[in-house]
PyMOL Python script that loads the backbone (N, CA, C, O; Angstrom):
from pymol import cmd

cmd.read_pdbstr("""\
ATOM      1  N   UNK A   1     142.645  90.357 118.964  1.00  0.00           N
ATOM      2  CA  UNK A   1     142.156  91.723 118.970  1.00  0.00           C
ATOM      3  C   UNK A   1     141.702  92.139 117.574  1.00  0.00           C
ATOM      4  O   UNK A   1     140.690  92.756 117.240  1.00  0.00           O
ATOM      5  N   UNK A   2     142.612  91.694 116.908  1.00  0.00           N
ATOM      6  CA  UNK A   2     142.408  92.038 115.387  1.00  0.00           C
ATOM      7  C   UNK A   2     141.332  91.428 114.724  1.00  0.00           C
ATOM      8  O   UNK A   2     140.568  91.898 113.880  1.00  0.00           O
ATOM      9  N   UNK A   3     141.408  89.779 115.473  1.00  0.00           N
ATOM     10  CA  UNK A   3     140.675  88.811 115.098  1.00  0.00           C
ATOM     11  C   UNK A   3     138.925  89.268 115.339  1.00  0.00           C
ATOM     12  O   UNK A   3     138.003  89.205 114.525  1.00  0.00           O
ATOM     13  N   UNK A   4     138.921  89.710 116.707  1.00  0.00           N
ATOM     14  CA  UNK A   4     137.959  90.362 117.680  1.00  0.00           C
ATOM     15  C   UNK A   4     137.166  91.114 116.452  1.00  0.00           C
ATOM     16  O   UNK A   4     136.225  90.742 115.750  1.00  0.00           O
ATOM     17  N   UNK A   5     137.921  92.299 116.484  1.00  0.00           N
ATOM     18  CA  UNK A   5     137.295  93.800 115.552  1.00  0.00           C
ATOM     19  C   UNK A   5     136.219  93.179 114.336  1.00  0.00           C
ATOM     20  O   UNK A   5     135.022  93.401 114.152  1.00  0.00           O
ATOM     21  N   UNK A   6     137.383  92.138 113.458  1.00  0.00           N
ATOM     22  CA  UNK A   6     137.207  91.744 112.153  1.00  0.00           C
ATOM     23  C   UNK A   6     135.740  90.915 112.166  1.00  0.00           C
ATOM     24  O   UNK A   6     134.751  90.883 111.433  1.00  0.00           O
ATOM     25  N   UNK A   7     136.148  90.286 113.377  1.00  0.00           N
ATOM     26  CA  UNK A   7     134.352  89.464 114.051  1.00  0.00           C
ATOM     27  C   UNK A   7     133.228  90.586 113.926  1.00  0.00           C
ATOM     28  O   UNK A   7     132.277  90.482 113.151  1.00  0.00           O
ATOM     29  N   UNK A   8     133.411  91.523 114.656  1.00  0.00           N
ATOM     30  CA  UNK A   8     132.362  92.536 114.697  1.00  0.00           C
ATOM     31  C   UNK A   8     132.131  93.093 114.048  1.00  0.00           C
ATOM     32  O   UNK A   8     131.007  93.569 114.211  1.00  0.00           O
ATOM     33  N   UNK A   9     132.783  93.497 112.943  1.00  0.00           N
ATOM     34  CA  UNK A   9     132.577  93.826 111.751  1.00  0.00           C
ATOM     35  C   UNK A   9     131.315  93.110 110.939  1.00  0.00           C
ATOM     36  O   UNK A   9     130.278  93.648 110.549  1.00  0.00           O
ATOM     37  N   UNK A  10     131.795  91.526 110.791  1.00  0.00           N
ATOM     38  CA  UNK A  10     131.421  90.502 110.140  1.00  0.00           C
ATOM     39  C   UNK A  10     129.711  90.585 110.285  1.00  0.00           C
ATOM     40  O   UNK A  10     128.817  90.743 109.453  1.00  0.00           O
ATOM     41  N   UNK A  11     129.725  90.339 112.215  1.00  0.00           N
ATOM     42  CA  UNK A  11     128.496  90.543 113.059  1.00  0.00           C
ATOM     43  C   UNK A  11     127.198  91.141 112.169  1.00  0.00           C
ATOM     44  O   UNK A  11     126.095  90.722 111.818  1.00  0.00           O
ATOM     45  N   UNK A  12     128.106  92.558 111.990  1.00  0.00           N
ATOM     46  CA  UNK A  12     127.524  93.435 111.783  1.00  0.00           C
ATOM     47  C   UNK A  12     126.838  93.932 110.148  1.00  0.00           C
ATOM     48  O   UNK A  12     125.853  94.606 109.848  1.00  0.00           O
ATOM     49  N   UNK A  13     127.664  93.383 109.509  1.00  0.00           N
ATOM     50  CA  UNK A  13     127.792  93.442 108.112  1.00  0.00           C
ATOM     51  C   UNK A  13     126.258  91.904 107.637  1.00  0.00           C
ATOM     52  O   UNK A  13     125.599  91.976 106.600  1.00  0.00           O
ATOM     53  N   UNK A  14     126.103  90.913 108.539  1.00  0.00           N
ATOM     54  CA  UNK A  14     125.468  89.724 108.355  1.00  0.00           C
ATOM     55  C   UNK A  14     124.214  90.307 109.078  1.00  0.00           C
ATOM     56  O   UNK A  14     123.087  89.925 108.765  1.00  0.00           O
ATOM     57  N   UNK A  15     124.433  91.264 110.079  1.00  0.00           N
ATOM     58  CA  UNK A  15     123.053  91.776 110.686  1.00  0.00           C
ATOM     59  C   UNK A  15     122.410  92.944 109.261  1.00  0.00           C
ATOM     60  O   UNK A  15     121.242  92.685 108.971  1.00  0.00           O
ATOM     61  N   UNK A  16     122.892  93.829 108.627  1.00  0.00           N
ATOM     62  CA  UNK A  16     122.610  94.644 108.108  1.00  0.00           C
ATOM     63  C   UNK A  16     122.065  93.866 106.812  1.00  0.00           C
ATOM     64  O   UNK A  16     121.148  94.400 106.188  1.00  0.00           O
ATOM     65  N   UNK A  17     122.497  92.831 106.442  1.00  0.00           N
ATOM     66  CA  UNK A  17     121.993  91.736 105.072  1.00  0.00           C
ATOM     67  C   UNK A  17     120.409  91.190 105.759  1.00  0.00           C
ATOM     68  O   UNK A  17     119.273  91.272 105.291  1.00  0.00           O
ATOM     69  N   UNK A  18     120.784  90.770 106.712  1.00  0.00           N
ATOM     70  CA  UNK A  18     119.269  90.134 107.225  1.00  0.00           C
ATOM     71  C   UNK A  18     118.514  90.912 107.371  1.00  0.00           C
ATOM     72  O   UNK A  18     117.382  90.551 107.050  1.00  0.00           O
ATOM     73  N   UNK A  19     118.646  92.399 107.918  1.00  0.00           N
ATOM     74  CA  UNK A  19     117.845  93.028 108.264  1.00  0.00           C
ATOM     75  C   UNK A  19     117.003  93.490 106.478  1.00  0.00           C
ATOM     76  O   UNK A  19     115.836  93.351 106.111  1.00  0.00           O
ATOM     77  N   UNK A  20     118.227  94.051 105.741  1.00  0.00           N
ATOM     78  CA  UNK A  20     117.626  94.510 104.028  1.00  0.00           C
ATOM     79  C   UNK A  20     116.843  93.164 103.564  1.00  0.00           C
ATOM     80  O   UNK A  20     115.793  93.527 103.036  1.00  0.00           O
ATOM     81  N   UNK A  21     116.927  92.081 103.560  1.00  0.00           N
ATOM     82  CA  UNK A  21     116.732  90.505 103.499  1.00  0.00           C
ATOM     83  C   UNK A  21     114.762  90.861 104.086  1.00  0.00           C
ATOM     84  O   UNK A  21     113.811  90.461 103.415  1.00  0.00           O
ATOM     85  N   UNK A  22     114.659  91.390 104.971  1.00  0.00           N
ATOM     86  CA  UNK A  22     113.278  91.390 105.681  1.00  0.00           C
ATOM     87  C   UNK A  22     112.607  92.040 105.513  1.00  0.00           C
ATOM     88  O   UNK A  22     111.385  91.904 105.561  1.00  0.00           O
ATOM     89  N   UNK A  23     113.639  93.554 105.100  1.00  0.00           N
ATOM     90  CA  UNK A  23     112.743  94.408 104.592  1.00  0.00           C
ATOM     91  C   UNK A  23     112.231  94.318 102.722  1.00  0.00           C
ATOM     92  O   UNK A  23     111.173  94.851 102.389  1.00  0.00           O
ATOM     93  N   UNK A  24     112.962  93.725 101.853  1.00  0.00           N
ATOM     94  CA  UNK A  24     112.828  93.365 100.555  1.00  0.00           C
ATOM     95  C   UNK A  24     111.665  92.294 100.814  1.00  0.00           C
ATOM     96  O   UNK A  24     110.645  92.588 100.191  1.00  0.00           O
ATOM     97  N   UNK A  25     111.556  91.045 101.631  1.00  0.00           N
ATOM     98  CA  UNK A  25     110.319  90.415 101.855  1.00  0.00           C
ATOM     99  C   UNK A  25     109.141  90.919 102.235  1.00  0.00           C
ATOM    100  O   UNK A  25     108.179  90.434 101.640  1.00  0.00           O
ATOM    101  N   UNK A  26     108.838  91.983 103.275  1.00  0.00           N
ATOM    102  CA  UNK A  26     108.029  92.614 104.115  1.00  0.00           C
ATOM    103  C   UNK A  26     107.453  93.732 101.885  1.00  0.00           C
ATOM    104  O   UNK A  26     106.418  93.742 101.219  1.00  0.00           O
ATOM    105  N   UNK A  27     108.371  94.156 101.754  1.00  0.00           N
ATOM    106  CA  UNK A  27     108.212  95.258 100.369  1.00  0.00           C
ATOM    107  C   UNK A  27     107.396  94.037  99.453  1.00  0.00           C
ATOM    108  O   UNK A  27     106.198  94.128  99.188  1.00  0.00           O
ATOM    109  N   UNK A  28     108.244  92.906  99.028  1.00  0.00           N
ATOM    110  CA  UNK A  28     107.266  92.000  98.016  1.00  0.00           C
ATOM    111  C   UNK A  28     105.859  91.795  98.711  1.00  0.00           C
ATOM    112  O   UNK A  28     104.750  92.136  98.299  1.00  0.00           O
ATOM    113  N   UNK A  29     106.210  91.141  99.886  1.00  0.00           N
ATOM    114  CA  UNK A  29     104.885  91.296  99.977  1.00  0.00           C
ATOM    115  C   UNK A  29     103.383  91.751 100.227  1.00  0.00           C
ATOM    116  O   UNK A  29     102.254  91.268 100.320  1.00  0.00           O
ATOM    117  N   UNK A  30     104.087  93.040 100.283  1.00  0.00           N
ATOM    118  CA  UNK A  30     103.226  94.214  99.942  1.00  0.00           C
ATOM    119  C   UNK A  30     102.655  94.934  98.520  1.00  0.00           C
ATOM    120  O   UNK A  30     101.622  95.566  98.297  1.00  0.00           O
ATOM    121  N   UNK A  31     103.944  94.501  97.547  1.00  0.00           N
ATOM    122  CA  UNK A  31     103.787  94.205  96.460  1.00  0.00           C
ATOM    123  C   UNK A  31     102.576  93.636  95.691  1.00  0.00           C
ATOM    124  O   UNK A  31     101.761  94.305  95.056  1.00  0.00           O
ATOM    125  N   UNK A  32     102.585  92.335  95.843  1.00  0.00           N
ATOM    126  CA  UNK A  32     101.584  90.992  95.972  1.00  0.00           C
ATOM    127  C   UNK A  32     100.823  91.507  96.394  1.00  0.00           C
ATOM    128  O   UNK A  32      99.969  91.514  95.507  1.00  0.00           O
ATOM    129  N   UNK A  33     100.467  91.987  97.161  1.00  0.00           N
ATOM    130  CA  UNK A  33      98.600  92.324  97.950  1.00  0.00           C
ATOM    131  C   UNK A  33      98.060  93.392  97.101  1.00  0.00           C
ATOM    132  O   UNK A  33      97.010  93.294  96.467  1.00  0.00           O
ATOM    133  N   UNK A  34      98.873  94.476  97.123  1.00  0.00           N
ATOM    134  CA  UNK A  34      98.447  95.943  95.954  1.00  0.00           C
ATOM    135  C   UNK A  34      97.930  94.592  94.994  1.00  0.00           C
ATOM    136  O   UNK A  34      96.840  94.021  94.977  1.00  0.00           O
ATOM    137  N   UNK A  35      98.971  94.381  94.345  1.00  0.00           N
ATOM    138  CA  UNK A  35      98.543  94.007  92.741  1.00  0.00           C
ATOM    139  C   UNK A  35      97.425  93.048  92.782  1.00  0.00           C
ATOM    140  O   UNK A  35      96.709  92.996  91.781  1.00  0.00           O
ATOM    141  N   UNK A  36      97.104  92.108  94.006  1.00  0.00           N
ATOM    142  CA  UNK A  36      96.093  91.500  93.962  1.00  0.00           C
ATOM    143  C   UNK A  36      94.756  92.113  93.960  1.00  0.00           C
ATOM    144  O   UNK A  36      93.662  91.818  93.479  1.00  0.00           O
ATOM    145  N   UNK A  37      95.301  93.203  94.769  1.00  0.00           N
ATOM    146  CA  UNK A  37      93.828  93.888  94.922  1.00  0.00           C
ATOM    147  C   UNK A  37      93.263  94.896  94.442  1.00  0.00           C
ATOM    148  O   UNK A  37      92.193  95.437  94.719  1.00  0.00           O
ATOM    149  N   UNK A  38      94.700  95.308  93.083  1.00  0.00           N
ATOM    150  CA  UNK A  38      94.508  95.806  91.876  1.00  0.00           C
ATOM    151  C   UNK A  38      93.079  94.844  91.034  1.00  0.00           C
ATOM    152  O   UNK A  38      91.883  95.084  90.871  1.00  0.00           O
ATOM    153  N   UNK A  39      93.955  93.752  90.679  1.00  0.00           N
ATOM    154  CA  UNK A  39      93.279  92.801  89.981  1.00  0.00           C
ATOM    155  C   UNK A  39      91.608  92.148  90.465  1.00  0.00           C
ATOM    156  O   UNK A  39      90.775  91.425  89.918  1.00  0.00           O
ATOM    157  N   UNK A  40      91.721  92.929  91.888  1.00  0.00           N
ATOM    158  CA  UNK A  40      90.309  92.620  91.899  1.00  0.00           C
ATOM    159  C   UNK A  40      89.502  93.406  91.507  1.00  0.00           C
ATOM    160  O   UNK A  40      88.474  93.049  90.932  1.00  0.00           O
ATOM    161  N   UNK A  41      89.892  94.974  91.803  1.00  0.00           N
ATOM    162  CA  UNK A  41      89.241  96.349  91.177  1.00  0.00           C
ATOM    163  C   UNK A  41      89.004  95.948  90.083  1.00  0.00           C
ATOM    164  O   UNK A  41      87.785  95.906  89.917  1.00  0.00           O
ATOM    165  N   UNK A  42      89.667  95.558  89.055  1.00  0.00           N
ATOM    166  CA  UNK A  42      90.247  95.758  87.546  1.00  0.00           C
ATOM    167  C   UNK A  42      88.938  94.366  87.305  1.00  0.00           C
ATOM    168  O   UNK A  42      88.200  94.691  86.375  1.00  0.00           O
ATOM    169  N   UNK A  43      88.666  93.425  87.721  1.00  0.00           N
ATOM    170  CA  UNK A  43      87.042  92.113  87.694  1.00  0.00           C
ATOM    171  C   UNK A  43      85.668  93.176  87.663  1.00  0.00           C
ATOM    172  O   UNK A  43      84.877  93.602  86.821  1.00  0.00           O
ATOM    173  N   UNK A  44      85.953  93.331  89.333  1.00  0.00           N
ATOM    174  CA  UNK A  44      85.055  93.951  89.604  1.00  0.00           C
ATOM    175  C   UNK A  44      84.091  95.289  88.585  1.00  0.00           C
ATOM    176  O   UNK A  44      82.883  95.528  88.569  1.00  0.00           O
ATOM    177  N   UNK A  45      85.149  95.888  87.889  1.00  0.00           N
ATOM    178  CA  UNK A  45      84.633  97.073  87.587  1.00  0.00           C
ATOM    179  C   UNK A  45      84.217  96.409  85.706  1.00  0.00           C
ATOM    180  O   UNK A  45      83.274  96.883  85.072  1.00  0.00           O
ATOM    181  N   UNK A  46      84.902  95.582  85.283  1.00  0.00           N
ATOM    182  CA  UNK A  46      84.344  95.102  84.451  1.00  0.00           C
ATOM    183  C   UNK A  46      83.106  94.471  84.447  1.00  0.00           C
ATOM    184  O   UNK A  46      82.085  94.623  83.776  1.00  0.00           O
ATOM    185  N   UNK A  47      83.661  93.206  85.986  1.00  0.00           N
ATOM    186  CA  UNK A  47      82.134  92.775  85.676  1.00  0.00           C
ATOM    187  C   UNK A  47      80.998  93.777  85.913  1.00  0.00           C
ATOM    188  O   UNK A  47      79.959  93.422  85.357  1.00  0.00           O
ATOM    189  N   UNK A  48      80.919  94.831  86.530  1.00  0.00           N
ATOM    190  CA  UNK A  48      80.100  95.836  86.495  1.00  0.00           C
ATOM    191  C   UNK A  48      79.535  96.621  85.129  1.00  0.00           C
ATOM    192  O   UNK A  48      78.395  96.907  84.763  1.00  0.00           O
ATOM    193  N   UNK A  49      81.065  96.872  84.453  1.00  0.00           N
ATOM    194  CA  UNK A  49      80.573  97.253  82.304  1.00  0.00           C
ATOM    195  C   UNK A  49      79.622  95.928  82.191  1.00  0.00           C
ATOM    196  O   UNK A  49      78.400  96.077  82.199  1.00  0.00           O
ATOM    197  N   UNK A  50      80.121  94.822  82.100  1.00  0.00           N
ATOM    198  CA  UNK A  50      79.294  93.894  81.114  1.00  0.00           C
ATOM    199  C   UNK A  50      77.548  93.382  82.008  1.00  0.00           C
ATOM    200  O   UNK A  50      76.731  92.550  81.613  1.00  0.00           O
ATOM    201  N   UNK A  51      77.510  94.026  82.931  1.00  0.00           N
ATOM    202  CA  UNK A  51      76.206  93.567  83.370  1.00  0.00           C
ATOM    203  C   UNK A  51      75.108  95.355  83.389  1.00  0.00           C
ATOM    204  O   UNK A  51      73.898  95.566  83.461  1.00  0.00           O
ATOM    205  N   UNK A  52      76.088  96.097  83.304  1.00  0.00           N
ATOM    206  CA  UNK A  52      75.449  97.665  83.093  1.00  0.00           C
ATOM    207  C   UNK A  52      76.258  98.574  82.064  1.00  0.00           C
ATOM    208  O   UNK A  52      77.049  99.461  82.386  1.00  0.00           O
ATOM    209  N   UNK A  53      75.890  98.162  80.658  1.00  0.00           N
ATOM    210  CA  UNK A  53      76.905  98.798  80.060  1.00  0.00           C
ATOM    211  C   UNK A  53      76.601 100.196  79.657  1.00  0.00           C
ATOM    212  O   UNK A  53      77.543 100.988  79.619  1.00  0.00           O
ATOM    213  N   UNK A  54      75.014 100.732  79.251  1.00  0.00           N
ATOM    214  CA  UNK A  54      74.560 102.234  79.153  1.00  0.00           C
ATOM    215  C   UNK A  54      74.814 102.760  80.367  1.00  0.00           C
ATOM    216  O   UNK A  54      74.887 103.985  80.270  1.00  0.00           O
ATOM    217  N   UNK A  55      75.032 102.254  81.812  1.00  0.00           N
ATOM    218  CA  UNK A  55      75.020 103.060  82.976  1.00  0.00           C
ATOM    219  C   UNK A  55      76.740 103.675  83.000  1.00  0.00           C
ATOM    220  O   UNK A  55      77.071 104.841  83.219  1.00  0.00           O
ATOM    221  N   UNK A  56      77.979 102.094  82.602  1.00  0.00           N
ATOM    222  CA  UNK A  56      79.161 102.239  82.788  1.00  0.00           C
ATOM    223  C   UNK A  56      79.320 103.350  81.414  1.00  0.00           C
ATOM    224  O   UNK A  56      80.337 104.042  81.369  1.00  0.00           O
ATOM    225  N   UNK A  57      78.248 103.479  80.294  1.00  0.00           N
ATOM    226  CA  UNK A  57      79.312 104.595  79.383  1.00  0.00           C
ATOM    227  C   UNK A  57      78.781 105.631  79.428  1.00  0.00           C
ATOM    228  O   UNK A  57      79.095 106.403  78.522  1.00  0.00           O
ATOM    229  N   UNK A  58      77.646 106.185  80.577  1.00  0.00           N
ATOM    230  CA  UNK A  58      77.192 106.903  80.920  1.00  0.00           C
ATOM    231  C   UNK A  58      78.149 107.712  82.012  1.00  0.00           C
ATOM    232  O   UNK A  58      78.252 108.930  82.162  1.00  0.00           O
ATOM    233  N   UNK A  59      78.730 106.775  82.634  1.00  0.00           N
ATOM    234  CA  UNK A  59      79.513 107.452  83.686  1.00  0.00           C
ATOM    235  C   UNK A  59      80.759 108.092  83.150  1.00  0.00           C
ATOM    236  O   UNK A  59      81.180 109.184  83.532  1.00  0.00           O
ATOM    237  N   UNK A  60      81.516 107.069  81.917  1.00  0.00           N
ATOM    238  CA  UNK A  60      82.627 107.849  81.253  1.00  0.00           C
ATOM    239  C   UNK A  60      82.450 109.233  80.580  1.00  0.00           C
ATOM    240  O   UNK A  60      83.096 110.280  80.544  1.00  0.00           O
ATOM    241  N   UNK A  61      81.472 108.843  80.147  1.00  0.00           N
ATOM    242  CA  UNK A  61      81.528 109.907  79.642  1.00  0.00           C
ATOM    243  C   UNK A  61      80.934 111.278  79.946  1.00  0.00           C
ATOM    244  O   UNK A  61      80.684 112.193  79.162  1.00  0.00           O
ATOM    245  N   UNK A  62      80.743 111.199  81.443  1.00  0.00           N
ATOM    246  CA  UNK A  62      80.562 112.229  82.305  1.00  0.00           C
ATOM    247  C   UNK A  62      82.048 112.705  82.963  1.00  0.00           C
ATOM    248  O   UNK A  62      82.340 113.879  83.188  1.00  0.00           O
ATOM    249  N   UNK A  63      82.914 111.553  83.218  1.00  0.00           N
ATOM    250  CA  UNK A  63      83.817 111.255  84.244  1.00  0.00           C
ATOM    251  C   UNK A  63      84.590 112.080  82.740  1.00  0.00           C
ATOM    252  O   UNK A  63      84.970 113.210  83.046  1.00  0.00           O
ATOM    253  N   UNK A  64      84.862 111.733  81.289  1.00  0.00           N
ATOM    254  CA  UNK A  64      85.669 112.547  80.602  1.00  0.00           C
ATOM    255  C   UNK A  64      85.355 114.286  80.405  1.00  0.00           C
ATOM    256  O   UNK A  64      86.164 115.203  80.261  1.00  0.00           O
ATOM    257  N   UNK A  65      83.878 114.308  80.465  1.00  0.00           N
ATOM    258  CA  UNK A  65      83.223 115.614  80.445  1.00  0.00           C
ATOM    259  C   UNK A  65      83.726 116.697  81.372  1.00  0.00           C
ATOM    260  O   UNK A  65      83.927 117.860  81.020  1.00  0.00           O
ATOM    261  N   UNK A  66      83.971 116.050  82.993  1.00  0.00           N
ATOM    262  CA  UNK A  66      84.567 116.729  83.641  1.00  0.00           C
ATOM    263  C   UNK A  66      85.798 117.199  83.771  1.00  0.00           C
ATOM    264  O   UNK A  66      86.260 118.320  83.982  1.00  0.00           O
ATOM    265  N   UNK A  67      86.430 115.715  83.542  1.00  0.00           N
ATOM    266  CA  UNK A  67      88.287 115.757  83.016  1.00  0.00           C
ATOM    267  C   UNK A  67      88.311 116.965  82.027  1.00  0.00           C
ATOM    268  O   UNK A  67      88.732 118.062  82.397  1.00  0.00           O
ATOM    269  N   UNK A  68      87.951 116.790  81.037  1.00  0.00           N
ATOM    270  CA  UNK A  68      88.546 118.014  80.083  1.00  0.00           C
ATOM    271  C   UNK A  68      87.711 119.171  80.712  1.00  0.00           C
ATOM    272  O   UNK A  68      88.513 120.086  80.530  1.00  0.00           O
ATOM    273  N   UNK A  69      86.672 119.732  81.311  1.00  0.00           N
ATOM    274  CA  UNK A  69      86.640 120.801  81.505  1.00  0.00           C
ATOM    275  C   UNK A  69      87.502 121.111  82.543  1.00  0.00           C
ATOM    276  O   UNK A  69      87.782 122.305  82.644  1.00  0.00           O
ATOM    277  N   UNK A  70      88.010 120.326  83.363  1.00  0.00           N
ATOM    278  CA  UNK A  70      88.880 120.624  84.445  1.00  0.00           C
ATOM    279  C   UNK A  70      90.731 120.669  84.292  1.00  0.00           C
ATOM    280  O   UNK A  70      91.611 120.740  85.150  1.00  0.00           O
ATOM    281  N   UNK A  71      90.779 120.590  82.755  1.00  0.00           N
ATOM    282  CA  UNK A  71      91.934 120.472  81.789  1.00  0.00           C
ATOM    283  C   UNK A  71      92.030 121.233  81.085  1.00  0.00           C
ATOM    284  O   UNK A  71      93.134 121.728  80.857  1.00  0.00           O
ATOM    285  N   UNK A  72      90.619 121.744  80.285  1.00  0.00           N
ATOM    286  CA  UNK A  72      90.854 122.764  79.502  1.00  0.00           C
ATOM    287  C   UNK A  72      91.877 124.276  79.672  1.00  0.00           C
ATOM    288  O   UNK A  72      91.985 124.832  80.764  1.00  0.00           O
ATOM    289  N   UNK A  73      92.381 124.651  78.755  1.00  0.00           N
ATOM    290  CA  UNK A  73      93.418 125.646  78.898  1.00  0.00           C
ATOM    291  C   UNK A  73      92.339 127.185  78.571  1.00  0.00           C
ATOM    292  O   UNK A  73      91.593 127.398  77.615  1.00  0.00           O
ATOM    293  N   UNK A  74      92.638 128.041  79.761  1.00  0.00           N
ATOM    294  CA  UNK A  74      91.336 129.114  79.210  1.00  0.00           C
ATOM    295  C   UNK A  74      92.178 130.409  78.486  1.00  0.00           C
ATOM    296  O   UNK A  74      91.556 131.349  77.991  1.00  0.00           O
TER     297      UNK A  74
END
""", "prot")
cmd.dss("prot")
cmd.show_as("cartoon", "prot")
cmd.util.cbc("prot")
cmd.orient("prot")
């Protein structure tokens, strides 16, 4: 009986590891995909500076133009 309980316990305690166990795998590898597909943004937008670079510092510095007016303290 005692033996019984202590089983189900056990059961239960080895179900709750596997289950965190699947969800920490299922999380990395979700992990892994973001950052991959970070790292593709992060090519992409370069190789875009080095093949258009008056267009890419054209855009910053529109893209900062707006930032600070949309920052500025009035």
């Amino acid at each position: 009986s005692s033996h019984q309980t202590t089983e189900k316990i056990a059961d239960k305690a080895h179900d709750a590891v596997d289950s965190a166990a699947e969800k920490a795998a299922r999380a990395e590898e979700r992990l892994r995909e973001a950052t991959a597909q970070g790292n593709d943004i992060v090519t992409a937008v370069s190789d875009y500076v080095k093949e258009n670079p008056l267009t890419a510092l054209g855009l910053a510095f529109a893209a900062g133009t707006i930032f600070s007016s949309m920052t500025r303290r009035r």
